[in-house]
N, C-alpha and C positions, 0 to 999 in steps of 0.2 A: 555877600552870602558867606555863612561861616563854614568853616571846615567841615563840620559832620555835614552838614546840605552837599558841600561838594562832593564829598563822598558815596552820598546818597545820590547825586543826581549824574555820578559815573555811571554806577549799574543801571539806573533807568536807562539811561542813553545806549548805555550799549545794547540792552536788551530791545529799545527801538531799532538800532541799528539792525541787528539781528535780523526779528521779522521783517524789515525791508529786502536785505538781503534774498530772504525765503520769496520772497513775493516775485522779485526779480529774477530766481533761476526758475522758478514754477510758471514762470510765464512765458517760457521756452518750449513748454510743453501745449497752451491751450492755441489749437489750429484750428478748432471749431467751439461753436455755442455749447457744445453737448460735453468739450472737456471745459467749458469755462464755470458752466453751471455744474456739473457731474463729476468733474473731472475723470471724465473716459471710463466709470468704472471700475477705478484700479485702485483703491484701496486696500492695505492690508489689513489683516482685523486688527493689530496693536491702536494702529492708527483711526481705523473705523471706532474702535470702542473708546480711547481718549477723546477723539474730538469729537463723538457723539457725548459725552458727557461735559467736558471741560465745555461747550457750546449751548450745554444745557445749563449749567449750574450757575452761569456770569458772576456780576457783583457783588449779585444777594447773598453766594454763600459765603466773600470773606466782608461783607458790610450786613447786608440785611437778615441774616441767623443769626448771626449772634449778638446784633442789637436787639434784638426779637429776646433773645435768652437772658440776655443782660436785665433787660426792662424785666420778662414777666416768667421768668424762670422757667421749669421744666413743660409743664401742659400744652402751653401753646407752639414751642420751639421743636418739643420732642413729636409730639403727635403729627406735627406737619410734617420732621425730617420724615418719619416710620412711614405717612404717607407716598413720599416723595419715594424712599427706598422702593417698596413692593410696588409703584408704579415704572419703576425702573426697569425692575426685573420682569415683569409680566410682558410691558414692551418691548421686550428683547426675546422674551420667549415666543409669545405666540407673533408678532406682528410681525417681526424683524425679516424672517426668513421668506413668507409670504409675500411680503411686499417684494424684496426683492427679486423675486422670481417673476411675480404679477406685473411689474414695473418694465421688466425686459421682455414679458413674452407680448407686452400692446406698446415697447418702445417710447415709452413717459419719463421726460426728464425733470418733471418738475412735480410737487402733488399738484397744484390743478391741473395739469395734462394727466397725471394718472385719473384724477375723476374723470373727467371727462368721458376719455376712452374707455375707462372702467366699466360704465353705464350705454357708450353708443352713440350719446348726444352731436346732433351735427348742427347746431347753432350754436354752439360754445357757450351758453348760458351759463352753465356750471362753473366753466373754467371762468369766465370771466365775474362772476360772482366771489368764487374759490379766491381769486389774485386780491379783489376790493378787500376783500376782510383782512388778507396776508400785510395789505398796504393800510389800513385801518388800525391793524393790532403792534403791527412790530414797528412802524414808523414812531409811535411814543416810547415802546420797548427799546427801541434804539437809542431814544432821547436821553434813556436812561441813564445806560451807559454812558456817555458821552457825560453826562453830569454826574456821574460818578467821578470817571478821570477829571474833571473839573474839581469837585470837591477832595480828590486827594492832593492833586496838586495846591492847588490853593491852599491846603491846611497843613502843608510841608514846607512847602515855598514861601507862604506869602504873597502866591502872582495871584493876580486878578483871576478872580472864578472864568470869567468867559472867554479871558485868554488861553488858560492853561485848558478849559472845552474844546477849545478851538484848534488849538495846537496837535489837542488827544486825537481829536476828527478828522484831521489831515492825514495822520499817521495812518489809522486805521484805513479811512480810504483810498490810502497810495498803496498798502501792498495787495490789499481785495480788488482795488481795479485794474491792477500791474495783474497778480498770478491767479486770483478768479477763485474758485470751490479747492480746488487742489493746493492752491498758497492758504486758503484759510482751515484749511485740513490739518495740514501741516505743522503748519503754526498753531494749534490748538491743541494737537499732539506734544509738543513744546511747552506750553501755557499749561498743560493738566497736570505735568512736572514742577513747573515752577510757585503753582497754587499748593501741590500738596509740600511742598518744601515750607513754602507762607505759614503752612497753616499747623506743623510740627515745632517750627524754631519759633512762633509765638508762643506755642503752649508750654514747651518748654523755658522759657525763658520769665512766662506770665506766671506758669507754679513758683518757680525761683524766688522772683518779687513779691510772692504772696505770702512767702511763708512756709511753701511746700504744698502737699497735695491733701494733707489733712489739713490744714487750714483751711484751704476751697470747701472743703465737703462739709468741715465744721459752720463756718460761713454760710452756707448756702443750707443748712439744717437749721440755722437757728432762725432764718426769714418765712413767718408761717406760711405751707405751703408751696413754699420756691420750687424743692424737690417733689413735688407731688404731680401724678397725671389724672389726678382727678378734683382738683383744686387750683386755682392761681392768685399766684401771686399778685400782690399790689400796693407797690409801693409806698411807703409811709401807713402803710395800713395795719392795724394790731392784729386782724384774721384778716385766712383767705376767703375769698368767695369759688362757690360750690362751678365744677366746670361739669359740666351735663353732659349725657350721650350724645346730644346731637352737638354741641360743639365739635365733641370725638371726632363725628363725622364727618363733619365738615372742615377737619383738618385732613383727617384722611384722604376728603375728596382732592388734594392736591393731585395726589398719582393717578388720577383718571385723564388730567393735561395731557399727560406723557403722548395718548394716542391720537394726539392730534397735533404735534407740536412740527412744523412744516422742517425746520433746521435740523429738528434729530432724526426726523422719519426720512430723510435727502439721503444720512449717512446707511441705511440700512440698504437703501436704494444703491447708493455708491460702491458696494465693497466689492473686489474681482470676484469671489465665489462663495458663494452662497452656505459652502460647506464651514468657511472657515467662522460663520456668523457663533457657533459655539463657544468658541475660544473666545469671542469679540464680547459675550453675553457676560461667561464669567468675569473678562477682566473689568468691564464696566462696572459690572455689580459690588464687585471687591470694593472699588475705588469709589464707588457713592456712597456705600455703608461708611467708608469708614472716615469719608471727608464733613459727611454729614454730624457723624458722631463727634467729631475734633472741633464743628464749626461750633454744635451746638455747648461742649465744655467749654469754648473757649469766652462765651459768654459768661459762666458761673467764675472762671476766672478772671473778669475783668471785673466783674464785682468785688472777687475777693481782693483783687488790686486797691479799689477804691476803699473798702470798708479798712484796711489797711492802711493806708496812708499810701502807698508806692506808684500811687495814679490820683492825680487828681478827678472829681466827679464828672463824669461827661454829659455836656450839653444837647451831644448827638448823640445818643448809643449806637448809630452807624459808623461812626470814626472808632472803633474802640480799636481795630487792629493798627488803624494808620496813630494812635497814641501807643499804644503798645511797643510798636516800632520805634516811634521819636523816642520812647524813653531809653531799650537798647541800645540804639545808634549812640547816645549819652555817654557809653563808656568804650571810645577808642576806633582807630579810624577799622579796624578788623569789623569792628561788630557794626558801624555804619554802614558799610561796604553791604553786610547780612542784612542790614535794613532793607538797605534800596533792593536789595534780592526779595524782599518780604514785600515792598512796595511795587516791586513789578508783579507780583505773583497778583495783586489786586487787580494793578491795570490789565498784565494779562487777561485774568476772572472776566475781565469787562470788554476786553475785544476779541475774547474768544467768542464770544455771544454776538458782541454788536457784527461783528464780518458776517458769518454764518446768517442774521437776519438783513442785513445789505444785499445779499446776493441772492436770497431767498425771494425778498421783495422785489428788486430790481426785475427777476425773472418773471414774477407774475404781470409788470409791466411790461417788457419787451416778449414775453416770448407766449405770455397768456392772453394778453388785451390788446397789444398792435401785431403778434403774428397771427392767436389765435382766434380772436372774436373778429377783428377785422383786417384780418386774410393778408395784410403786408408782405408782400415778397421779397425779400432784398439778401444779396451775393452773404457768403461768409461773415470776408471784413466790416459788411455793414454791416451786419448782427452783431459782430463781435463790438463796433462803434457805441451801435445805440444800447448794448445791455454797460456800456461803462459809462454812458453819458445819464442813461438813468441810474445809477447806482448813485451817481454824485449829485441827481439831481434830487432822490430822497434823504442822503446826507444831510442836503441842507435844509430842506425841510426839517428832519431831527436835529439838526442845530438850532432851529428857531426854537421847537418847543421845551428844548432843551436850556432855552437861556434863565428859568428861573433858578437861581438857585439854593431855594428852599424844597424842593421835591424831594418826595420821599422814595428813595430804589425800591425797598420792598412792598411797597404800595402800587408802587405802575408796573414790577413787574405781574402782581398778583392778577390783576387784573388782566394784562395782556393775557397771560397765564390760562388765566378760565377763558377770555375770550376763544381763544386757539381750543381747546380742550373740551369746549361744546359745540362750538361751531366744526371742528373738523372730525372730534375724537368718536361721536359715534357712527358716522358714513365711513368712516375709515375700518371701523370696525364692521360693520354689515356687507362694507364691500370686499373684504379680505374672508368672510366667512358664512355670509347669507345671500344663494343666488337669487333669492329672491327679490332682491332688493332693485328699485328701477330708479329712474333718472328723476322722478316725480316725486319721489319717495325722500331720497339721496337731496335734491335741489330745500325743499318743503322743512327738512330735519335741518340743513347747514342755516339756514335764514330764521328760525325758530332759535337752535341754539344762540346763536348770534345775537339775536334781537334779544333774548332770556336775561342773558348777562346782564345789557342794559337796563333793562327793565325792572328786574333785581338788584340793582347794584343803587340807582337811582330813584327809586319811586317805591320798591316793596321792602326793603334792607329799612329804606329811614322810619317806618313805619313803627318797627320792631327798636328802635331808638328812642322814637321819641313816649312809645307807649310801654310801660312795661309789661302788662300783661299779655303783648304778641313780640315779646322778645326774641321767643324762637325763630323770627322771622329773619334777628339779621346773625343769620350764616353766609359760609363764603358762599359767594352768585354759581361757583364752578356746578356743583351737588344741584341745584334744583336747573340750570341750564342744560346739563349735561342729559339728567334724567327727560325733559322736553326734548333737547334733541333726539334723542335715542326714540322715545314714544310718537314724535313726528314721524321720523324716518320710518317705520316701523307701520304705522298705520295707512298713510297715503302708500307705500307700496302695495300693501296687501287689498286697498280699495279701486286701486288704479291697475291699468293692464299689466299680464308677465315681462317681462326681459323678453328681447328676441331668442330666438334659439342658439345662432352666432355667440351672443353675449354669454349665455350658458354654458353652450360646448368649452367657449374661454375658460370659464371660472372653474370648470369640470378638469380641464385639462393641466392649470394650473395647479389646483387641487391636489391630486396625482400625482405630478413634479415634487410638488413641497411634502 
């Protein structure tokens, strides 16, 4: 191994070390299910609002944006980030503080227990629905990650992709199954400092090697299109081709995920008080505009790297940071040392995400489908057993699906993405805001959403591919999923009988609260 690897592979280590550490005192603290999943409630908002973001944003934002921007410039890159922004912020405005009140006046630690009791259901239908889709969606979302740290390592190193996988996956689930919600709180809090540091000392350093900052912008003017949001770019291509309204919107529909995303809606759940969810709203919002902005220049910068000589062409437009970095690290053990700080900020990106969805899932097994569809009774320590014995046992499951290592991050998260965002995001929304809305309705909308995706992604999308004149067809799956669920949910309520009264006075009096 040469010296700048060693250098590089200090700061990793430490920064592993690190989050172990954190895992290790936080699990001083979990004495029940409810701090292992919840962490007791007690979040601060600094912390509420990093790790609600830094857990939202994973890999994709320092691998798959700005491969995304690299490849096809500004249209497709910017219109998603804008989506993604104004879904940020809307979910922290109206959903944030609701849930959290709704959550603790029917005592729900998990979203399928909050559906559930949301609605009154006492055959756990919902919850145990609610948990399959959580175990459906995020067990490949996880795989992601996990092949992400696979691919960084391996393109640093040298090591075998599925060892340096392997490696990444142990780490991650030794400190999430040691200190639970509150270690990977914690440590996410941590990781949304170490990603925005990633994501400055690249840009800085990628104008540098370019040339400067007119250079990029020259660069990226003279590719037809690059810069435009209403055209894209395409590679080797003499003109761009036309990007349509419903493109537009179908970028946009990224932000519609946000209200149904089970990891970040947990955090709103999480925070000690309800009051301080404002301060939590602004600091997230700050910190996605402007990460999202840095992710997406930091693509038009790596182009101007390449068009320039100071980076070789990339094979991967996902590796652009982890090349960025090998090339810094090149001048001296100081600025390796800021590699591997640049390199952890990645894997951070990618375990801030993968923990949050381990414990997410885990929960919907142990605490949705063996406590609450079939009635399991067992003391503390055994709860506290089987939510870590399941957590590792969907680990490896996402190791297996995780073993190829050609997959694409912003491709499995996309899809996770809209799965979560139609299947949860509009009962989540009806049920924080329409008492009309019944268990009939809520059950009918989540399985509609869900199946949509599928069905769009695979059967109605290629349609729109292979024919041109129903191109319009292939948009993202989230936009026409999203709009089914919401028009399920919506109709079988209003055909099918009221909410109990009980269920009303709840929503009445929550209401009121918030």
């Amino acid at each position: 191994m040469s010296t700048t690897n060693m250098y590089i592979l200090i700061s990793i280590a430490a920064y592993l070390a690190l989050v172990l550490i954190i895992g290790i005192v936080c699990s001083r603290q979990n004495n029940t299910v409810d701090d292992f999943y919840l962490g007791g409630r007690k979040l601060g908002p600094l912390v509420t609002a990093m790790s609600a973001e830094a857990s939202d944003m994973s890999s994709w934002l320092l691998m798959g944006l700005p491969g995304v921007a690299y490849l096809s410039g500004a249209s497709e890159a910017v219109w998603t980030a804008l989506g993604l922004a104004v879904g940020t912020y809307l979910n922290w405005l109206i959903v944030s503080k609701r849930l959290r009140n709704y959550s603790q006046k029917i005592d729900a630690i998990t979203i399928p227990e909050f559906f559930s009791k949301r609605f009154g259901e006492n055959k756990k239908i919902i919850m145990a629905i609610s948990a399959v889709i959580i175990i459906v969606f995020f067990v490949p979302y996880t795989a992601s990650g996990f092949a992400a740290c696979g691919k960084l390592f391996g393109t640093i190193f040298g090591i075998d992709y599925h060892l340096a996988m392997v490696i990444s996956a142990i780490v991650i689930v030794g400190y999430t199954t040691i200190g639970g919600f509150l270690a990977a709180s914690t440590t996410d809090f941590m990781q949304s400092i170490i990603m925005t540091l990633a994501l400055l000392i690249i840009v800085g350093f990628g104008v540098y090697s370019a040339g400067g900052f007119a250079n990029v912008i020259d660069n990226a003017s003279s590719l037809p299109g690059y810069l435009s949001l209403t055209s894209s770019y395409v590679p080797g291509e003499s003109t761009a081709q036309p990007f349509g309204i419903l493109s537009i919107f179908s970028l946009l529909a990224w932000g519609l995920g946000y209200f149904g995303m089970p990891h970040i809606l947990l955090r709103f759940m999480a925070i000690k008080d309800s009051k301080q969810l404002k301060t939590s709203r602004r600091v997230a919002t700050v910190w996605v505009v402007i990460s999202l902005a840095v992710a997406v220049f930091i693509g038009f910068v790596g182009l101007a790297m390449t068009k320039s000589g100071a980076m070789e062409s990339l094979a991967d437009s996902e590796t652009i940071i982890i090349s960025i970095s090998s090339l810094l690290a090149e001048n001296g053990a100081v600025f390796a040392l800021i590699a591997g700080v640049i390199l952890a900020g990645i894997l951070a990106s990618t375990m801030s995400t993968a923990d949050s969805q381990l414990l997410t899932a885990s929960s919907g097994v142990s605490e949705n489908i063996i406590g609450g569809l079939f009635k399991i009774k067992t003391s503390k320590s055994m709860a506290m057993v089987i939510a870590r014995v399941t957590l590792i046992v969907i680990s490896a499951v996402a190791v297996i699906l995780a073993w190829d290592p050609n997959s694409s991050v912003f491709n499995i998260v996309s899809f996770a993405w809209a799965g979560f965002g139609a299947s949860f995001g509009p009962i989540m929304l009806c049920a924080l805001f329409w008492k009309r809305t019944n268990k009939y309705g809520a059950l009918s909308g989540m399985v509609a959403g869900g199946a949509m995706v599928f069905i769009w992604k695979y059967i109605i999308a290629p349609l729109g591919v292979e024919n041109p004149s129903l191109a319009f067809l292939n948009i993202y799956e989230l936009l026409p999923a999203f709009i089914t669920g919401l028009a399920v949910t919506i109709i079988v309520s209003l055909i099918t009988k009221q909410p109990d009264k009980e269920i009303v006075e709840t929503f009445e009096s929550v209401k009121k609260g918030a």
